[in-house]
PDB file of N, CA, C, O and CB in Angstrom:
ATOM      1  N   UNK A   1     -38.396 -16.677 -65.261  1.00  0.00           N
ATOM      2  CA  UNK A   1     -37.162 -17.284 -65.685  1.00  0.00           C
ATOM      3  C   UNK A   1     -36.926 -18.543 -64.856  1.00  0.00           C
ATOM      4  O   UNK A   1     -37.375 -18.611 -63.711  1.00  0.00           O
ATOM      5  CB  UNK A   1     -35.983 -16.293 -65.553  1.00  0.00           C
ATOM      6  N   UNK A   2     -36.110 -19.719 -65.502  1.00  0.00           N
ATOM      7  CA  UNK A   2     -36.302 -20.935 -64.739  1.00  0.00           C
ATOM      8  C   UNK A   2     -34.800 -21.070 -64.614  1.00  0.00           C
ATOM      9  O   UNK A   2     -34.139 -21.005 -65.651  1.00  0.00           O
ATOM     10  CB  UNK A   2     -37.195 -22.236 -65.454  1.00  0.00           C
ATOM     11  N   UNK A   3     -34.269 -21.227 -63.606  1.00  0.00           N
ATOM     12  CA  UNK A   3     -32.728 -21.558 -63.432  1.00  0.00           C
ATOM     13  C   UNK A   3     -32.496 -23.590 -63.751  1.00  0.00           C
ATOM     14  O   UNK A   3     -33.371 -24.456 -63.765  1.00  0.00           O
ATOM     15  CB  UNK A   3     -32.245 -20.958 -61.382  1.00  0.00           C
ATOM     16  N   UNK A   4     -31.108 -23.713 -63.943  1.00  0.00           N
ATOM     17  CA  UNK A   4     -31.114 -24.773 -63.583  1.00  0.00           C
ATOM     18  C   UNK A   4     -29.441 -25.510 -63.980  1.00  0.00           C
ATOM     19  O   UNK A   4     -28.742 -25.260 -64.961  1.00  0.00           O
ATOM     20  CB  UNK A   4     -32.421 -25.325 -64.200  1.00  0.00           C
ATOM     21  N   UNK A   5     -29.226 -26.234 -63.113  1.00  0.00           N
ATOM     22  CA  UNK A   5     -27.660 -26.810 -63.424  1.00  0.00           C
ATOM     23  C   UNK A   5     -27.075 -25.993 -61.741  1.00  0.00           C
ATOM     24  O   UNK A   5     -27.784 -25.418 -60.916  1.00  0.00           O
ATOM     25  CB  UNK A   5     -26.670 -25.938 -65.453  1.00  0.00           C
ATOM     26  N   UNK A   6     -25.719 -26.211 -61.703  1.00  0.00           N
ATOM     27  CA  UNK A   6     -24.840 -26.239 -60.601  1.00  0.00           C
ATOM     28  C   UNK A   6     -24.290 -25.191 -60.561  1.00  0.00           C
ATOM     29  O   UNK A   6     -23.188 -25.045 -60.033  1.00  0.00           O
ATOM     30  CB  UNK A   6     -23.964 -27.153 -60.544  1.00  0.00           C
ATOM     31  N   UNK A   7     -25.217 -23.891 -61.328  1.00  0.00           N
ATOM     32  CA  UNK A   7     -24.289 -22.588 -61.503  1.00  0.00           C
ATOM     33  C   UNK A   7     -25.544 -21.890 -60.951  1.00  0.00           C
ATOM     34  O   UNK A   7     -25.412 -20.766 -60.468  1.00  0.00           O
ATOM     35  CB  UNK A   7     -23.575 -22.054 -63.231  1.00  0.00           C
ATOM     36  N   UNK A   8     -26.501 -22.357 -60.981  1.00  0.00           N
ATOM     37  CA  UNK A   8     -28.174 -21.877 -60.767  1.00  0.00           C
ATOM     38  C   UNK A   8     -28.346 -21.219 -59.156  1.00  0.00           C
ATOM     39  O   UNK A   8     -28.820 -20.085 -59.081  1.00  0.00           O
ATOM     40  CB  UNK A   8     -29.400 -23.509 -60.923  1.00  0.00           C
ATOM     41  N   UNK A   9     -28.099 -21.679 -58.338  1.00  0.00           N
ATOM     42  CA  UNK A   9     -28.019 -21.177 -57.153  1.00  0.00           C
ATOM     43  C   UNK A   9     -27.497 -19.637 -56.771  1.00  0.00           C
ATOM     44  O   UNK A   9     -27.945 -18.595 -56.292  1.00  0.00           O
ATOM     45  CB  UNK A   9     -27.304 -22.066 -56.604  1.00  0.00           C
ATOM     46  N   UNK A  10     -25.999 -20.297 -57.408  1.00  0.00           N
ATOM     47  CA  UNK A  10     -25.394 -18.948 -57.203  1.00  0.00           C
ATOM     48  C   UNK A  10     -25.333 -17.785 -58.405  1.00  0.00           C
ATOM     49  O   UNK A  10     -24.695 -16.735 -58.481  1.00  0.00           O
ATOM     50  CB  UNK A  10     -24.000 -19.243 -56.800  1.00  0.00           C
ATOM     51  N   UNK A  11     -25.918 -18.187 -58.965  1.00  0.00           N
ATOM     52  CA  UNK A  11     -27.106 -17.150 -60.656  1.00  0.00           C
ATOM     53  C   UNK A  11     -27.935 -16.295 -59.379  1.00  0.00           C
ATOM     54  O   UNK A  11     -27.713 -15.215 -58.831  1.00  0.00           O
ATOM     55  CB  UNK A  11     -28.946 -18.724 -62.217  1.00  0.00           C
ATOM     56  N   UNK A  12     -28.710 -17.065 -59.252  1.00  0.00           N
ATOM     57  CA  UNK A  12     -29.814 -16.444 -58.025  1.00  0.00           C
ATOM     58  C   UNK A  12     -29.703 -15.429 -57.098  1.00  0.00           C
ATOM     59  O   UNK A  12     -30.284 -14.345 -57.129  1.00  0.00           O
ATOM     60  CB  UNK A  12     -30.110 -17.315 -57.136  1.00  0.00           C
ATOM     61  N   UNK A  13     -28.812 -15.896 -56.151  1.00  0.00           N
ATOM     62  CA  UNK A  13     -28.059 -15.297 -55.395  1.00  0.00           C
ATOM     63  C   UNK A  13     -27.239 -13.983 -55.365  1.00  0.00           C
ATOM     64  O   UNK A  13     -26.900 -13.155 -54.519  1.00  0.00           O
ATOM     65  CB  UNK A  13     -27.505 -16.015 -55.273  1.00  0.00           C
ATOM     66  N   UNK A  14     -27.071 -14.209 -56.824  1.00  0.00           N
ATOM     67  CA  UNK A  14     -26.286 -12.107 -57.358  1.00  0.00           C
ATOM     68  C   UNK A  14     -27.207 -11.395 -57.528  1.00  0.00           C
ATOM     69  O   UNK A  14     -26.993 -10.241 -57.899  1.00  0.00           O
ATOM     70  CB  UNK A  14     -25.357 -11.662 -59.022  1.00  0.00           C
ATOM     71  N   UNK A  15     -28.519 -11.853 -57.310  1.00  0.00           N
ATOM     72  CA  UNK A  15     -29.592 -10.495 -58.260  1.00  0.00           C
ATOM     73  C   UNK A  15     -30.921 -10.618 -57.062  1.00  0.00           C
ATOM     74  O   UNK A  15     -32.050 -10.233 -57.366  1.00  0.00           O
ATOM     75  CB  UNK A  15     -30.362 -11.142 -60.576  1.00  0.00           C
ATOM     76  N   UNK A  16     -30.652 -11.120 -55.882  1.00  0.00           N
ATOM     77  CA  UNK A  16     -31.500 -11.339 -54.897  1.00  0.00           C
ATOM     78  C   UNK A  16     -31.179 -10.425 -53.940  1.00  0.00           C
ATOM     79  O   UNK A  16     -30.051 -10.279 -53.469  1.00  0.00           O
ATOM     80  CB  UNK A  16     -31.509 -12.615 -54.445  1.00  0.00           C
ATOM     81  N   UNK A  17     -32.200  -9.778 -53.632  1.00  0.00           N
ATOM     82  CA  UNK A  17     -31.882  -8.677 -52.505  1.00  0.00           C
ATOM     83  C   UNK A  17     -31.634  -9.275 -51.378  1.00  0.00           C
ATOM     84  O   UNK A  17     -30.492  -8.964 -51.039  1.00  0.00           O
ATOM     85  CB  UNK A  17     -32.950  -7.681 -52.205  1.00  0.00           C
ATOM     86  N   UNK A  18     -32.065  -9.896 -50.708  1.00  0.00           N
ATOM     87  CA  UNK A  18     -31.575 -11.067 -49.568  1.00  0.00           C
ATOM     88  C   UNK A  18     -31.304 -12.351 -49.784  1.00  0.00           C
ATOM     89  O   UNK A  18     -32.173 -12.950 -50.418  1.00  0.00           O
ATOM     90  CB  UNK A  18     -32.444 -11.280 -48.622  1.00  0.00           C
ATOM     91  N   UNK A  19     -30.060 -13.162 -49.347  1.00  0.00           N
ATOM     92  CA  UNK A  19     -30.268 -14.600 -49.515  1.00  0.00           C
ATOM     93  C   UNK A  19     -30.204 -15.363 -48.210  1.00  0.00           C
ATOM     94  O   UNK A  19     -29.396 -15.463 -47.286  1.00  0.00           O
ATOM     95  CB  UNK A  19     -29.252 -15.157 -50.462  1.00  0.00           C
ATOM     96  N   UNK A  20     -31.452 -15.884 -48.532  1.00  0.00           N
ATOM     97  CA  UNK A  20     -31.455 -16.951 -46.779  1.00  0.00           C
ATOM     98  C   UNK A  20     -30.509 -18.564 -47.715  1.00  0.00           C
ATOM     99  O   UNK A  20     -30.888 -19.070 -48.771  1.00  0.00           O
ATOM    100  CB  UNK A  20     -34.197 -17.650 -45.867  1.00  0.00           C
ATOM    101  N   UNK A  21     -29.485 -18.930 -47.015  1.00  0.00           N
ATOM    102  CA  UNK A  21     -28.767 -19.698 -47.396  1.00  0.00           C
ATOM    103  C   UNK A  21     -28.434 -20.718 -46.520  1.00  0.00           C
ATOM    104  O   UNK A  21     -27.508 -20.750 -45.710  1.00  0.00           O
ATOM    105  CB  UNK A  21     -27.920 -19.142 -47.809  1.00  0.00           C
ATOM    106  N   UNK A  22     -29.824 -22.081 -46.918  1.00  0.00           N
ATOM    107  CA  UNK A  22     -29.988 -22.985 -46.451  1.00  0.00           C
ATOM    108  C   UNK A  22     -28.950 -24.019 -46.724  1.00  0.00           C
ATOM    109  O   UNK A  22     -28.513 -24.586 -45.722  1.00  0.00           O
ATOM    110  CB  UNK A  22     -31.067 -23.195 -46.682  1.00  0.00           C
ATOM    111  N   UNK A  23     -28.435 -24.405 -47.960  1.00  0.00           N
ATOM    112  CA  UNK A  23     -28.254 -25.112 -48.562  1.00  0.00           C
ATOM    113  C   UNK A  23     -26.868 -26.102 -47.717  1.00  0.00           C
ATOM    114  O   UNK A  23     -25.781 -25.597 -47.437  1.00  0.00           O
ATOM    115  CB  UNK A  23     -28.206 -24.402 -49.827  1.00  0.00           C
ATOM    116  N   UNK A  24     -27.202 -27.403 -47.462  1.00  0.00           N
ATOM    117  CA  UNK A  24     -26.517 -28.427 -47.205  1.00  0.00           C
ATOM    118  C   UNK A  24     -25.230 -28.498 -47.950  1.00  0.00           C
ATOM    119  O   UNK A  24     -25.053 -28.411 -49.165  1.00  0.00           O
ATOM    120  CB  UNK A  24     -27.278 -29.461 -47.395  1.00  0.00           C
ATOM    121  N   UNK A  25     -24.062 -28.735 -46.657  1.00  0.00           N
ATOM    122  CA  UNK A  25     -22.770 -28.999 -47.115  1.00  0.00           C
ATOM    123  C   UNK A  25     -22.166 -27.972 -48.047  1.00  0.00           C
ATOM    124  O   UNK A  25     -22.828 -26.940 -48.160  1.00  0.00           O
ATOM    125  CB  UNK A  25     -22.781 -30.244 -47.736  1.00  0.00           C
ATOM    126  N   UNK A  26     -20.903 -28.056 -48.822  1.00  0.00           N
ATOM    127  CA  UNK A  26     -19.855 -27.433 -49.523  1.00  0.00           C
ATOM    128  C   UNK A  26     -20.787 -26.854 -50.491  1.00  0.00           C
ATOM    129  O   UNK A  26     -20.642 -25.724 -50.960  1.00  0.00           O
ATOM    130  CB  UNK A  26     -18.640 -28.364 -50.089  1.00  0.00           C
ATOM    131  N   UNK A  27     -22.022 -27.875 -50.866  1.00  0.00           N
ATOM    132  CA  UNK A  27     -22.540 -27.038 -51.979  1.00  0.00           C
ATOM    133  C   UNK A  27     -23.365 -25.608 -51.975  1.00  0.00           C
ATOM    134  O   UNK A  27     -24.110 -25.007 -52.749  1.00  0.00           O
ATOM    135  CB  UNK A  27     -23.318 -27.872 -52.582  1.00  0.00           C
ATOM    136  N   UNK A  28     -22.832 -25.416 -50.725  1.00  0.00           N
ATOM    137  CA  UNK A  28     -23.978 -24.011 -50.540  1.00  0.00           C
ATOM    138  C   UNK A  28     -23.132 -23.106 -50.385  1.00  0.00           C
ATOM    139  O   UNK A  28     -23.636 -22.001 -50.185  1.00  0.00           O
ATOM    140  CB  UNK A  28     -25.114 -23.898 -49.222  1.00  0.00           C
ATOM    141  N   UNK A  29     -21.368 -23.169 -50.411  1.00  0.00           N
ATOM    142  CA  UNK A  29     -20.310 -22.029 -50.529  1.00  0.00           C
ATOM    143  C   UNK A  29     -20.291 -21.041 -51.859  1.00  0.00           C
ATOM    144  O   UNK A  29     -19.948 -19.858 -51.866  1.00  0.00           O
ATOM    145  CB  UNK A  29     -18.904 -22.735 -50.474  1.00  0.00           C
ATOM    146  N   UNK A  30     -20.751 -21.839 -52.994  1.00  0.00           N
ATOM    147  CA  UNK A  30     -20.625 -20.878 -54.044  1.00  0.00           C
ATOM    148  C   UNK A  30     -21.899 -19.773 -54.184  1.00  0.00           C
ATOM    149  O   UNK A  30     -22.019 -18.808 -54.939  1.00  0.00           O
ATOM    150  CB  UNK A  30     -20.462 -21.720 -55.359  1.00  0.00           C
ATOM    151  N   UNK A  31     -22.763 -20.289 -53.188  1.00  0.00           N
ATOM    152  CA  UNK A  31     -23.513 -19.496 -53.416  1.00  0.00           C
ATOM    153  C   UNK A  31     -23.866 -18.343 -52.358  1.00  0.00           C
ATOM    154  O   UNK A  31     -24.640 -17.387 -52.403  1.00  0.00           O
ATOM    155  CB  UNK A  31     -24.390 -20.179 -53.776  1.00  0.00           C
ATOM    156  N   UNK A  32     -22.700 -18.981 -51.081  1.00  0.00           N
ATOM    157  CA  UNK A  32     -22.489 -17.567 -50.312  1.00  0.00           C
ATOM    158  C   UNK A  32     -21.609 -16.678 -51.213  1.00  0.00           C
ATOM    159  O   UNK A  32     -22.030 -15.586 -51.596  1.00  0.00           O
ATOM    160  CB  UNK A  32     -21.703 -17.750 -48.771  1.00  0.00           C
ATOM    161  N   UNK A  33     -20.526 -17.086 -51.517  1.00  0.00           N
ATOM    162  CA  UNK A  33     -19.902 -16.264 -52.279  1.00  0.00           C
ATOM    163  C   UNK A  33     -20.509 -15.652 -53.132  1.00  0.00           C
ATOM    164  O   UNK A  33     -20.137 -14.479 -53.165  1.00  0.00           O
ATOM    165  CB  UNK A  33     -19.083 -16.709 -52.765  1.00  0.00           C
ATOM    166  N   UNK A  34     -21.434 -15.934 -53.995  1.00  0.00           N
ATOM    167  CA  UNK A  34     -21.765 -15.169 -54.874  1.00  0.00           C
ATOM    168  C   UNK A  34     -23.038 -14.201 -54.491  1.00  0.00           C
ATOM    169  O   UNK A  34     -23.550 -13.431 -55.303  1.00  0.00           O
ATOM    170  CB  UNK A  34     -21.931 -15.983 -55.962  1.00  0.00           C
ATOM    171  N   UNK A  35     -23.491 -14.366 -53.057  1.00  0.00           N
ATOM    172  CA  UNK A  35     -24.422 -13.334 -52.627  1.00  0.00           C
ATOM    173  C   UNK A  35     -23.208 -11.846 -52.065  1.00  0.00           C
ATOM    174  O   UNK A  35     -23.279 -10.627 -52.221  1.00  0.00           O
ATOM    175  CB  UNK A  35     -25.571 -14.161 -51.149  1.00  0.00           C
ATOM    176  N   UNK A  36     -22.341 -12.618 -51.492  1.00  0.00           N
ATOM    177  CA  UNK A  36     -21.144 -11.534 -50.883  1.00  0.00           C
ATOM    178  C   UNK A  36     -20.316 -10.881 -51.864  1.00  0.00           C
ATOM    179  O   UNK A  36     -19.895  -9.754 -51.602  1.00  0.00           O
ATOM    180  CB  UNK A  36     -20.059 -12.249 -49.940  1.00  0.00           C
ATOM    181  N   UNK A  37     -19.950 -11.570 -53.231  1.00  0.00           N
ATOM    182  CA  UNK A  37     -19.708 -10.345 -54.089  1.00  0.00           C
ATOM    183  C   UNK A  37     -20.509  -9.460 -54.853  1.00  0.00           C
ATOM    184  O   UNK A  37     -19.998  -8.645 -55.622  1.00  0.00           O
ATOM    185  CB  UNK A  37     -19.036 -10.637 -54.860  1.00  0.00           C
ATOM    186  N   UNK A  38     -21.871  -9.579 -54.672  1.00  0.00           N
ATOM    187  CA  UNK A  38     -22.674  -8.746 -55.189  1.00  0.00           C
ATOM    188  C   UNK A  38     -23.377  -7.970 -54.340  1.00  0.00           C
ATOM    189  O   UNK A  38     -24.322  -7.193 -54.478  1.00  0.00           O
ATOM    190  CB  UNK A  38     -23.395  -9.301 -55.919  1.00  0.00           C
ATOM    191  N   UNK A  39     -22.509  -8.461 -53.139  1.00  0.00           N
ATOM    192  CA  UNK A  39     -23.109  -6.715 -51.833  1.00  0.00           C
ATOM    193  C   UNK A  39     -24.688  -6.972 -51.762  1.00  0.00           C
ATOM    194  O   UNK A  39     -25.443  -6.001 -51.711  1.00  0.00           O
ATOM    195  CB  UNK A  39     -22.864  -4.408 -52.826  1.00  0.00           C
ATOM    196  N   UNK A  40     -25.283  -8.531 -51.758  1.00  0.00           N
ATOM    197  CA  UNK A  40     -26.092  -8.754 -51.069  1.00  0.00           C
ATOM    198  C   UNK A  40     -26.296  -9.290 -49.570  1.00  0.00           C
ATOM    199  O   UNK A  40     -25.441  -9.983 -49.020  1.00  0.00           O
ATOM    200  CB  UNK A  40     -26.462  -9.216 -51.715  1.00  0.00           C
ATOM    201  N   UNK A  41     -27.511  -8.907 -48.950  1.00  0.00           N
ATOM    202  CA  UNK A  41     -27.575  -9.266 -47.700  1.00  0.00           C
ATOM    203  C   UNK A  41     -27.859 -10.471 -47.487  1.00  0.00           C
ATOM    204  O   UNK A  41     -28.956 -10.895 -47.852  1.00  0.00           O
ATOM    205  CB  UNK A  41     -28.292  -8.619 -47.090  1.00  0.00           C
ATOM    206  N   UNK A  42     -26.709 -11.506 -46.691  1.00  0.00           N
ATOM    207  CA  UNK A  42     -27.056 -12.646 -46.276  1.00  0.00           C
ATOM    208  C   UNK A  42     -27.512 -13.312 -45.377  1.00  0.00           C
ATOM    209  O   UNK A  42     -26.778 -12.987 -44.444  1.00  0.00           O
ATOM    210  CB  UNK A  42     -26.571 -13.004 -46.358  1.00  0.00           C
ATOM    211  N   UNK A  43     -28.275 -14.088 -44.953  1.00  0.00           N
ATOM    212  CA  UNK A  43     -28.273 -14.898 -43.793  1.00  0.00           C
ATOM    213  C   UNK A  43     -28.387 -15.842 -44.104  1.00  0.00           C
ATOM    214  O   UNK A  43     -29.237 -16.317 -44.857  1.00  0.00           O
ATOM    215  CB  UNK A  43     -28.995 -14.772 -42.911  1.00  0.00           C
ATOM    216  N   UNK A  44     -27.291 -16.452 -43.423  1.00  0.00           N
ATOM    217  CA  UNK A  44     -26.771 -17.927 -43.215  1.00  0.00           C
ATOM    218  C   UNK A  44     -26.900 -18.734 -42.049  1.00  0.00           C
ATOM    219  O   UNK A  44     -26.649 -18.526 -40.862  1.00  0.00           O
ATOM    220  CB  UNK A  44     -25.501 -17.960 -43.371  1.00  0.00           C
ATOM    221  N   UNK A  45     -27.417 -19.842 -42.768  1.00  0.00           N
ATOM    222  CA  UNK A  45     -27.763 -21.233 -42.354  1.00  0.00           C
ATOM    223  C   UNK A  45     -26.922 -22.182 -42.993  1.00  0.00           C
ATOM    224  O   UNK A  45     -27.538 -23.235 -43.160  1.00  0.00           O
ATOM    225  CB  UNK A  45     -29.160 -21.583 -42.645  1.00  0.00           C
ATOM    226  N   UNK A  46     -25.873 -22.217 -43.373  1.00  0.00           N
ATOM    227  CA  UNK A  46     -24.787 -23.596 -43.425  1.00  0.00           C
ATOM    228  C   UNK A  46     -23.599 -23.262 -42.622  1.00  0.00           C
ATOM    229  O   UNK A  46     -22.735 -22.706 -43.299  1.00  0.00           O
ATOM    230  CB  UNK A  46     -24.176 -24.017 -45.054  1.00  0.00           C
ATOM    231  N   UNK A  47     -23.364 -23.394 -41.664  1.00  0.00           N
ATOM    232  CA  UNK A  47     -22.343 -23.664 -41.472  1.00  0.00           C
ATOM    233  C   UNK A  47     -20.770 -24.238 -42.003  1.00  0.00           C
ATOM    234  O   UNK A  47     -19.655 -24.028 -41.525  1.00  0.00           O
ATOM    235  CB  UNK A  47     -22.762 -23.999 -40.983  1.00  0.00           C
ATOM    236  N   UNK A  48     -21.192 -25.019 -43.158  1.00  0.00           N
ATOM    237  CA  UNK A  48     -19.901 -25.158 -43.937  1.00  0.00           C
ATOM    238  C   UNK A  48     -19.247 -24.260 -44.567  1.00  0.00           C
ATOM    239  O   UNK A  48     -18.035 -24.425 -44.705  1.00  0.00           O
ATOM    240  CB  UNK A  48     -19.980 -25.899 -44.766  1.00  0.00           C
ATOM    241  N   UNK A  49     -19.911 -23.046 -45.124  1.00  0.00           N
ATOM    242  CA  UNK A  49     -19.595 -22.101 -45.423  1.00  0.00           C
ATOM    243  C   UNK A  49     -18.769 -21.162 -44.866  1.00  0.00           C
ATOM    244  O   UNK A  49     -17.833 -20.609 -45.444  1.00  0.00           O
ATOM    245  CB  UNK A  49     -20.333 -21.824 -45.613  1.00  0.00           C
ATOM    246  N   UNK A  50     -19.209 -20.948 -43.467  1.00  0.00           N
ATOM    247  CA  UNK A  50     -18.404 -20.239 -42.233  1.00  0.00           C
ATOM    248  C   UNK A  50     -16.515 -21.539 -41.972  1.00  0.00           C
ATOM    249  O   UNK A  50     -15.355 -21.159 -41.812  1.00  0.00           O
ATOM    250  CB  UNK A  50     -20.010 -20.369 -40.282  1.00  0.00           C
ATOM    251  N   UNK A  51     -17.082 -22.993 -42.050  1.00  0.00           N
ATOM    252  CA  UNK A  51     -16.192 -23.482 -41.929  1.00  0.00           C
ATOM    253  C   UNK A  51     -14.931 -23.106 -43.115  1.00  0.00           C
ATOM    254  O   UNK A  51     -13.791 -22.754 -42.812  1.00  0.00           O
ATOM    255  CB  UNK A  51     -16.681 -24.667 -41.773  1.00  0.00           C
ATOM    256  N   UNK A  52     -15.329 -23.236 -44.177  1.00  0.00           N
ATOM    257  CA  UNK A  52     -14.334 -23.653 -45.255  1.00  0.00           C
ATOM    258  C   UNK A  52     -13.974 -22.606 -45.954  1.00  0.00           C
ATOM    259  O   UNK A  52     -13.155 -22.675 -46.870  1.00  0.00           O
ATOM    260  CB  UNK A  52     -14.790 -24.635 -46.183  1.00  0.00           C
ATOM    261  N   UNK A  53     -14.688 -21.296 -45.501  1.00  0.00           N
ATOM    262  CA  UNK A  53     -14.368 -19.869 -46.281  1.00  0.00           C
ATOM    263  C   UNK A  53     -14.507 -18.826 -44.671  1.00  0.00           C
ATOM    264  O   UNK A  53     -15.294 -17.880 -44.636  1.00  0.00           O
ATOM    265  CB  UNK A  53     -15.925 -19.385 -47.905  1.00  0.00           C
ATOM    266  N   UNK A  54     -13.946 -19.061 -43.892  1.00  0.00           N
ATOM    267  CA  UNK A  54     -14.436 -17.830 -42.910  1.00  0.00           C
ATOM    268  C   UNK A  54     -13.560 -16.666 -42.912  1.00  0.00           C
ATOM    269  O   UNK A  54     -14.160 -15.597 -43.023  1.00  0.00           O
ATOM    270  CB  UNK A  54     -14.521 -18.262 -41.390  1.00  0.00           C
ATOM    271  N   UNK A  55     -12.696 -16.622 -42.847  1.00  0.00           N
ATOM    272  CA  UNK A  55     -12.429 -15.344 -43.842  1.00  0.00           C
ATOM    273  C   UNK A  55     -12.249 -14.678 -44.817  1.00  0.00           C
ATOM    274  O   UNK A  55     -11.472 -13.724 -44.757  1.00  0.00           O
ATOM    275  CB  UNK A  55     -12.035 -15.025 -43.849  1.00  0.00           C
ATOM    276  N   UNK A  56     -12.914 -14.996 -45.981  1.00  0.00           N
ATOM    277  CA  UNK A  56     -13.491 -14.319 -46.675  1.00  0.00           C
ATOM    278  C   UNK A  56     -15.029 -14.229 -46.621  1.00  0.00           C
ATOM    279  O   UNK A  56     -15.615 -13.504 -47.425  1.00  0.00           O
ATOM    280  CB  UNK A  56     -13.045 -14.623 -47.674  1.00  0.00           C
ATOM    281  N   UNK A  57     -15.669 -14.912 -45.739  1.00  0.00           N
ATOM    282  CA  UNK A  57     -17.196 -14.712 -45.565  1.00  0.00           C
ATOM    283  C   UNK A  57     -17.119 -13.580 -44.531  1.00  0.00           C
ATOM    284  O   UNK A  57     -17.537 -12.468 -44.853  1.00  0.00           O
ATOM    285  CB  UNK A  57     -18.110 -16.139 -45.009  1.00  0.00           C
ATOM    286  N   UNK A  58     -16.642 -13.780 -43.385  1.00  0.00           N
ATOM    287  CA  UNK A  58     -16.270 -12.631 -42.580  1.00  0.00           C
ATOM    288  C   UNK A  58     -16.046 -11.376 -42.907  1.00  0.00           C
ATOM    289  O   UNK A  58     -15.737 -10.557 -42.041  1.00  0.00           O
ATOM    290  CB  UNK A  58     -15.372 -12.832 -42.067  1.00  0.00           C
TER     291      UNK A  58
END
């Protein structure tokens, strides 16, 4: 299956047993979020994410 567009990341991210979450700047929040409502395991690498959502990433 080939993802693609600005929804694609965080498509990925719900059905991935782990997400390593590299992704540069704001654009990599939707796709923490969408690993954390699907009760996947994350590890994170953006920091913006922790900035601009930390409690609800927390």
């Amino acid at each position: 299956e080939v993802l693609a567009g600005g929804s694609a990341l965080a498509e990925a991210a719900s059905t991935a047993e782990v997400v390593v979450n590299g992704v540069v700047g704001f654009a990599g929040l939707p796709v923490t979020l969408a690993a954390l409502e699907s009760g996947r395991r994350l590890c994170l690498a953006n920091k913006e994410s922790l900035i601009a959502a930390g409690p609800v990433v927390r």
